[in-house]
Biotite code that builds the C-alpha atoms (Angstrom):
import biotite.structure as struc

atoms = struc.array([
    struc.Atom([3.844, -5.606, -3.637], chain_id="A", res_id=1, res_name="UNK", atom_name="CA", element="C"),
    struc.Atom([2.842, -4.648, -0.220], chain_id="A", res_id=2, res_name="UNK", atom_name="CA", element="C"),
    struc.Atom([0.448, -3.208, 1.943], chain_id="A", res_id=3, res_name="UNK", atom_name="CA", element="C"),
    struc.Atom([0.077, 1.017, 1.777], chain_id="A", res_id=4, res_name="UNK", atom_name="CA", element="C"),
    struc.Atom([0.254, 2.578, 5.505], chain_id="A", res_id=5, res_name="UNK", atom_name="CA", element="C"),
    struc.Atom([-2.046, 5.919, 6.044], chain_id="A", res_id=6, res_name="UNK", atom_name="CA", element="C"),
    struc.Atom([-1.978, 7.511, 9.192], chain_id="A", res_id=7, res_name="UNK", atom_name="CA", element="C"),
    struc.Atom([-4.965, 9.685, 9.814], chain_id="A", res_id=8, res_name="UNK", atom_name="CA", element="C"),
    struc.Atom([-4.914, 12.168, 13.124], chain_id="A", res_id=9, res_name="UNK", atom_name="CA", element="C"),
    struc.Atom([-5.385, 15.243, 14.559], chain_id="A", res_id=10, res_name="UNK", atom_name="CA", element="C"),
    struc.Atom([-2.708, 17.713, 13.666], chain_id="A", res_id=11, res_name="UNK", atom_name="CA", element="C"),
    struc.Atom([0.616, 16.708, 13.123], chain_id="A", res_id=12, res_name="UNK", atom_name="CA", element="C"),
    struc.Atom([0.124, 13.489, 15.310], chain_id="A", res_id=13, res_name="UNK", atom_name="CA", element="C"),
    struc.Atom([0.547, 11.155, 12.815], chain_id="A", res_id=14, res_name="UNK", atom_name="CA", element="C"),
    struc.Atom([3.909, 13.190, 11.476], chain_id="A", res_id=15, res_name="UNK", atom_name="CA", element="C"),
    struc.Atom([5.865, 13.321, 15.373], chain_id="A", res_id=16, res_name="UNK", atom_name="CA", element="C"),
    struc.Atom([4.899, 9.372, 15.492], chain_id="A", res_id=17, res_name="UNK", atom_name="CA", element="C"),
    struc.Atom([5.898, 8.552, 11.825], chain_id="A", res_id=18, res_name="UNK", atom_name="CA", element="C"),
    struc.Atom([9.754, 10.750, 12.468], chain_id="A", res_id=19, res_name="UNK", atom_name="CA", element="C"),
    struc.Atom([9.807, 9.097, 15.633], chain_id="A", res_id=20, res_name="UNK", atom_name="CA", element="C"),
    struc.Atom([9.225, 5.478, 14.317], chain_id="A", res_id=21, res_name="UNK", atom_name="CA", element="C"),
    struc.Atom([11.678, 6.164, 11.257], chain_id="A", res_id=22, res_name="UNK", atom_name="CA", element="C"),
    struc.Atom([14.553, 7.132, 13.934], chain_id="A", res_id=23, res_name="UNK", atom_name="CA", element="C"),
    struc.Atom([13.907, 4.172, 15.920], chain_id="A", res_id=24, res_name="UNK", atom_name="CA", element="C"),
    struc.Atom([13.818, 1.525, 13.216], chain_id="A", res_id=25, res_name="UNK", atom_name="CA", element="C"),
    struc.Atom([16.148, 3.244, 11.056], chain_id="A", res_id=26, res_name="UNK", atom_name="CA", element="C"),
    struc.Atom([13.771, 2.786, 8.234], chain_id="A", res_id=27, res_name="UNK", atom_name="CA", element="C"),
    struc.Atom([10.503, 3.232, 6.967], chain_id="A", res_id=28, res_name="UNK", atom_name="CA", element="C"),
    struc.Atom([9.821, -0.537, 5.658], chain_id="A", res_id=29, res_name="UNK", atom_name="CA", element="C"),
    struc.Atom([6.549, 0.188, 3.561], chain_id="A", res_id=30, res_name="UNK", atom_name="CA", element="C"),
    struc.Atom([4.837, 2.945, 1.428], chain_id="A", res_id=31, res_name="UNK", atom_name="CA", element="C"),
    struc.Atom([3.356, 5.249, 4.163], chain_id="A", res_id=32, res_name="UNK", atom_name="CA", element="C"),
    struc.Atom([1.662, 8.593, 4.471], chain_id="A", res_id=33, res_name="UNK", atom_name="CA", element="C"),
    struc.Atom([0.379, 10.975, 6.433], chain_id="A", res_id=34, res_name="UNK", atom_name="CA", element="C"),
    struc.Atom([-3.012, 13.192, 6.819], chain_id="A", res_id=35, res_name="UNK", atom_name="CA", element="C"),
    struc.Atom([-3.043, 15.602, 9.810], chain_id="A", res_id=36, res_name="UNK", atom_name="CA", element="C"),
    struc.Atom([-6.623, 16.893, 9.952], chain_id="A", res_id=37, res_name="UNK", atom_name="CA", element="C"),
    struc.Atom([-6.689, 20.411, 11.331], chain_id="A", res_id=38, res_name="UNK", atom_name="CA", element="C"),
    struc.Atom([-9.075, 21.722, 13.389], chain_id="A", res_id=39, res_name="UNK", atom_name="CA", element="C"),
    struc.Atom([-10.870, 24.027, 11.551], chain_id="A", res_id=40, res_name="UNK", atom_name="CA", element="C"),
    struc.Atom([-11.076, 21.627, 8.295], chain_id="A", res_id=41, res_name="UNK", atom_name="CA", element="C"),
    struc.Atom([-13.842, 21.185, 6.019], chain_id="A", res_id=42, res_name="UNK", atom_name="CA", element="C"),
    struc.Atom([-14.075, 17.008, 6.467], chain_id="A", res_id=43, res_name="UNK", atom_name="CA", element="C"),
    struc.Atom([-15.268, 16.448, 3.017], chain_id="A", res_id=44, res_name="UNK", atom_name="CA", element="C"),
    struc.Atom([-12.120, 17.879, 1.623], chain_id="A", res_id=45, res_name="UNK", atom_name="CA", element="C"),
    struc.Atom([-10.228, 15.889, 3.941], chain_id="A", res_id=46, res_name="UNK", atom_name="CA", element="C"),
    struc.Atom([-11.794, 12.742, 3.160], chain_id="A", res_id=47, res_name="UNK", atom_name="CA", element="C"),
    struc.Atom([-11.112, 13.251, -0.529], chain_id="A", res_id=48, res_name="UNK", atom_name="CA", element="C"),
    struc.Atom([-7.445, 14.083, -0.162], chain_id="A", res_id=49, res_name="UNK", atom_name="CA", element="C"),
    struc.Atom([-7.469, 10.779, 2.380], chain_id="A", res_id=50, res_name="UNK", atom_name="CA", element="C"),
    struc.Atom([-8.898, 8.891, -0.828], chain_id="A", res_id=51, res_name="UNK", atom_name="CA", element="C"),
    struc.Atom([-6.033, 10.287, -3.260], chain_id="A", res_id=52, res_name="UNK", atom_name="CA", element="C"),
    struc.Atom([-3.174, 8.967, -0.598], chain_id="A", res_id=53, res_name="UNK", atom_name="CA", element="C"),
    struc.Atom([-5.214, 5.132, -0.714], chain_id="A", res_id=54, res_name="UNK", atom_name="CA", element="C"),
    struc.Atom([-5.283, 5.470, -4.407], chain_id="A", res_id=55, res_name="UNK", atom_name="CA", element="C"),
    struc.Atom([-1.410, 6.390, -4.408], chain_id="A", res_id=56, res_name="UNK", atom_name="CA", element="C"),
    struc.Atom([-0.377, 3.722, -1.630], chain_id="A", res_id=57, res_name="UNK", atom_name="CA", element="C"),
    struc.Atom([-2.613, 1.080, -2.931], chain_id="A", res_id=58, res_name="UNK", atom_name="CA", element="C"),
    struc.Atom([-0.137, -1.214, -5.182], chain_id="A", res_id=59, res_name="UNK", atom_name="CA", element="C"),
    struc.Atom([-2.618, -4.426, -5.091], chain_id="A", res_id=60, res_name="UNK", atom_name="CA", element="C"),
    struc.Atom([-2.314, -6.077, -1.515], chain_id="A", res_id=61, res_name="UNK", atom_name="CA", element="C"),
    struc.Atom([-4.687, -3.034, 0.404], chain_id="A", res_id=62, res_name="UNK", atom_name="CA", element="C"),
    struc.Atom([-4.099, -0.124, 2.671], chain_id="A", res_id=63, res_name="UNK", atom_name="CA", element="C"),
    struc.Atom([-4.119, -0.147, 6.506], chain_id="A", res_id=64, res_name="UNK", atom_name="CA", element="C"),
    struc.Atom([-5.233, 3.201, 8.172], chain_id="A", res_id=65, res_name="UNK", atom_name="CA", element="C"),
    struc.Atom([-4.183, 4.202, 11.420], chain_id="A", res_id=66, res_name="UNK", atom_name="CA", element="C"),
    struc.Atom([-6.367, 6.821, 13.333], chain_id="A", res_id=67, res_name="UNK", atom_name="CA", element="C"),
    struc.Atom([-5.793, 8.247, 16.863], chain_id="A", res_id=68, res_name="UNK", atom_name="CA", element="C"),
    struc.Atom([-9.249, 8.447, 18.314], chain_id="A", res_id=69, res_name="UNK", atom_name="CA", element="C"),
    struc.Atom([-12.200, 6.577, 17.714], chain_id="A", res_id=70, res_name="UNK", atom_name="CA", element="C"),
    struc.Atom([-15.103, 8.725, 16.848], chain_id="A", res_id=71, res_name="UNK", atom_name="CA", element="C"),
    struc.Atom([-12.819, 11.995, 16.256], chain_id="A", res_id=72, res_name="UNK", atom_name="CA", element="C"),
    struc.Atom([-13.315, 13.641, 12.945], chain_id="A", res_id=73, res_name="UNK", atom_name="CA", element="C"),
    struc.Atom([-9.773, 11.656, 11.995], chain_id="A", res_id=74, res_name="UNK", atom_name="CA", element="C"),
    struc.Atom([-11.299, 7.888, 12.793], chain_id="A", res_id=75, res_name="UNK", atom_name="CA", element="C"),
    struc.Atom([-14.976, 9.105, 10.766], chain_id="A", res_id=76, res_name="UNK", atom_name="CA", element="C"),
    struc.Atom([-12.886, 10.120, 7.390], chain_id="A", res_id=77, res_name="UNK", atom_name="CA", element="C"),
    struc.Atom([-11.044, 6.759, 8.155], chain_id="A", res_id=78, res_name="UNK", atom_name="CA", element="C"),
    struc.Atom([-13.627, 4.614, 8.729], chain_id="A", res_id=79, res_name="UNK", atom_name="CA", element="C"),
    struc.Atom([-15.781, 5.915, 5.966], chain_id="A", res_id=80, res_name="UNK", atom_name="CA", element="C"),
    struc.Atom([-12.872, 4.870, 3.305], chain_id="A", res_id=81, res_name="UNK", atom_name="CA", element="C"),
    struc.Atom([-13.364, 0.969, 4.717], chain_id="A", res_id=82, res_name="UNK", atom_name="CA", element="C"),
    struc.Atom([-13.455, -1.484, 1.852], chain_id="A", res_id=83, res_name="UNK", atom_name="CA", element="C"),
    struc.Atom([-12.345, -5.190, 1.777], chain_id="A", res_id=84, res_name="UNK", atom_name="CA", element="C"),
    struc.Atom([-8.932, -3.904, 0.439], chain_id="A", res_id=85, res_name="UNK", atom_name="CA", element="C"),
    struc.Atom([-8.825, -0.762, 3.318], chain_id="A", res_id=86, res_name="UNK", atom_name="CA", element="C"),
    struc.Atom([-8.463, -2.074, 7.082], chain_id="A", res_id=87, res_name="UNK", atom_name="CA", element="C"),
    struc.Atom([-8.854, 0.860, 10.111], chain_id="A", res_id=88, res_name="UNK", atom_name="CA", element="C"),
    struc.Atom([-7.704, 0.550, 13.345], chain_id="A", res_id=89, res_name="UNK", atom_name="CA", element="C"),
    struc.Atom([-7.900, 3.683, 15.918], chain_id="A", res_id=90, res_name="UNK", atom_name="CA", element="C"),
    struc.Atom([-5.972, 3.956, 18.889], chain_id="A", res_id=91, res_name="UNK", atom_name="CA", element="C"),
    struc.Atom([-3.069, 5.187, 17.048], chain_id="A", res_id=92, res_name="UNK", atom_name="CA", element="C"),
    struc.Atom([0.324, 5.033, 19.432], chain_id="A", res_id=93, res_name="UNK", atom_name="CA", element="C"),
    struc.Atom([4.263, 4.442, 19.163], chain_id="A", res_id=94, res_name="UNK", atom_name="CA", element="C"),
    struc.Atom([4.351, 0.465, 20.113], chain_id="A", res_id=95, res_name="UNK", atom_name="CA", element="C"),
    struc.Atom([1.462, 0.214, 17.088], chain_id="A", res_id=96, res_name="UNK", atom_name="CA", element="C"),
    struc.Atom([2.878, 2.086, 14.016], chain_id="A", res_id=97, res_name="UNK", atom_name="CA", element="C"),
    struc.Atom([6.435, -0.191, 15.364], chain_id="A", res_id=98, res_name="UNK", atom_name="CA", element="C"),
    struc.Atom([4.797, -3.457, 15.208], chain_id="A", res_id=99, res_name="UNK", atom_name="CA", element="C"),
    struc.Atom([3.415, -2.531, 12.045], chain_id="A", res_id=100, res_name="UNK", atom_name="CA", element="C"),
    struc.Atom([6.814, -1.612, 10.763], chain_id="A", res_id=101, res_name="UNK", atom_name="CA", element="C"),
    struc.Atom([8.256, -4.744, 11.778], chain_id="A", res_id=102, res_name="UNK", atom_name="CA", element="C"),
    struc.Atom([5.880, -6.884, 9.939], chain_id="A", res_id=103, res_name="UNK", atom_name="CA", element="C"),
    struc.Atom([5.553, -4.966, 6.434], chain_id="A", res_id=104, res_name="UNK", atom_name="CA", element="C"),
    struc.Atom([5.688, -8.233, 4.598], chain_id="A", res_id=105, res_name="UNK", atom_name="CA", element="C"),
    struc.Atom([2.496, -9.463, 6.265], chain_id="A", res_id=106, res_name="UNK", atom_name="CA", element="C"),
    struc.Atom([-1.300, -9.390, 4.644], chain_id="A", res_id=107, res_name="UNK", atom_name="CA", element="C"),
    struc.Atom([-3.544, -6.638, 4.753], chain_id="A", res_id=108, res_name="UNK", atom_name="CA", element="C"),
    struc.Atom([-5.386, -7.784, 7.564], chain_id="A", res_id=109, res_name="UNK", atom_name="CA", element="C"),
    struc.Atom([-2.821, -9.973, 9.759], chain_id="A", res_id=110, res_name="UNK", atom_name="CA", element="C"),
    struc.Atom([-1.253, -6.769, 9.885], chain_id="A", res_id=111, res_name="UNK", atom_name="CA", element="C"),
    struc.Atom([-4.087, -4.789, 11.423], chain_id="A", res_id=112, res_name="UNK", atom_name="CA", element="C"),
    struc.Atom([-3.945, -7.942, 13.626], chain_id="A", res_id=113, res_name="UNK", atom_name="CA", element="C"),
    struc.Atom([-0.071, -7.033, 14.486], chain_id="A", res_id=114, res_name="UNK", atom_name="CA", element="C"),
    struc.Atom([-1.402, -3.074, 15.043], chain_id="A", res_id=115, res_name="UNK", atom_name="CA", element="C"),
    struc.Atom([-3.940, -4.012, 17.308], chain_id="A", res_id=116, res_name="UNK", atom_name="CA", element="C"),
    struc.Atom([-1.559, -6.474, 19.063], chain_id="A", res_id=117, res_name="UNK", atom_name="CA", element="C"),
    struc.Atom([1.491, -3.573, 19.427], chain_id="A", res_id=118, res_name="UNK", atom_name="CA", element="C"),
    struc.Atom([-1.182, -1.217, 20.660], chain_id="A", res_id=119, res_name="UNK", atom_name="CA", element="C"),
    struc.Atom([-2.502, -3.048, 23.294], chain_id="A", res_id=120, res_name="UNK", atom_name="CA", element="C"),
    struc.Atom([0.879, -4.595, 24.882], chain_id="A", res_id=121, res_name="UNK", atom_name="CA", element="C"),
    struc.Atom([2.736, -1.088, 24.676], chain_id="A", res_id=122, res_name="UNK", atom_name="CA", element="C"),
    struc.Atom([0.201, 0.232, 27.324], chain_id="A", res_id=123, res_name="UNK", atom_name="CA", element="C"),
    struc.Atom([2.034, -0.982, 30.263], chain_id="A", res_id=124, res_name="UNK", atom_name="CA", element="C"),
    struc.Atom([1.940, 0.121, 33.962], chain_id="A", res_id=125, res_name="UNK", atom_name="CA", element="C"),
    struc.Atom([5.229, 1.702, 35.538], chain_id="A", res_id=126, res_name="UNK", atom_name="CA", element="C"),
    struc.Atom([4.602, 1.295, 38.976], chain_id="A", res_id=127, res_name="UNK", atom_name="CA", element="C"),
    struc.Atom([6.784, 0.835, 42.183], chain_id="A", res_id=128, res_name="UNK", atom_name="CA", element="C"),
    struc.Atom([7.925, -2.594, 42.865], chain_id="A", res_id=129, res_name="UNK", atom_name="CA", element="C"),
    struc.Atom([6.491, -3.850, 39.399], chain_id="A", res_id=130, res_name="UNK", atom_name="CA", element="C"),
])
């Protein structure tokens, strides 16, 4: 068993960053899917579908959501499916959804440790002379 990856976002978000992780690891390591929230949706829906993929990904060792933007109509679904066995973490980006690839064996929540870890250090400044 492992932990279930969701990635909740505006759009197609979650889908580019997903592909683009899967080209650069050459894998997808763990059961993941996607919800791209559109603009227009009716959130209720959305959070209900959202509650089908934990049900699907959930195989005994939790979920870890993924959400772009805190507050957004993507992080509220998210953060309204919370439960001991559902971690979120928002602030979705490429360096996160990696480091959570590369650690697919880990707990539920040492993983959303790893996230917020990958998040953070793949904001870096590209300045002259640095």
């Amino acid at each position: 068993m492992s932990v279930g990856l969701l990635i909740i976002t505006h759009g197609d978000i979650g889908r580019s960053l997903l592909d683009t992780a899967v080209v650069v690891m050459g894998t997808c390591p763990m059961s993941t899917r996607t919800l791209g929230i559109p603009m227009a949706s009716d959130p209720e829906l959305q959070q209900e579908r959202a509650q089908q993929y934990i049900e699907e990904l959930e195989q005994g060792d939790g979920v870890l959501i993924l959400t772009d933007l805190y507050g957004s109509t993507p992080s509220n679904i998210a953060c309204r499916l919370r439960t001991e066995q559902v971690a979120v973490i928002t602030g979705l980006n490429l360096p996160m959804l990696i480091r959570v690839f590369n650690y697919p064996a880990l707990d539920l929540y040492a993983l959303a440790e790893k996230a917020m870890g990958g998040g953070r250090e793949g904001v870096v400044p590209c300045m002259p002379g640095s």
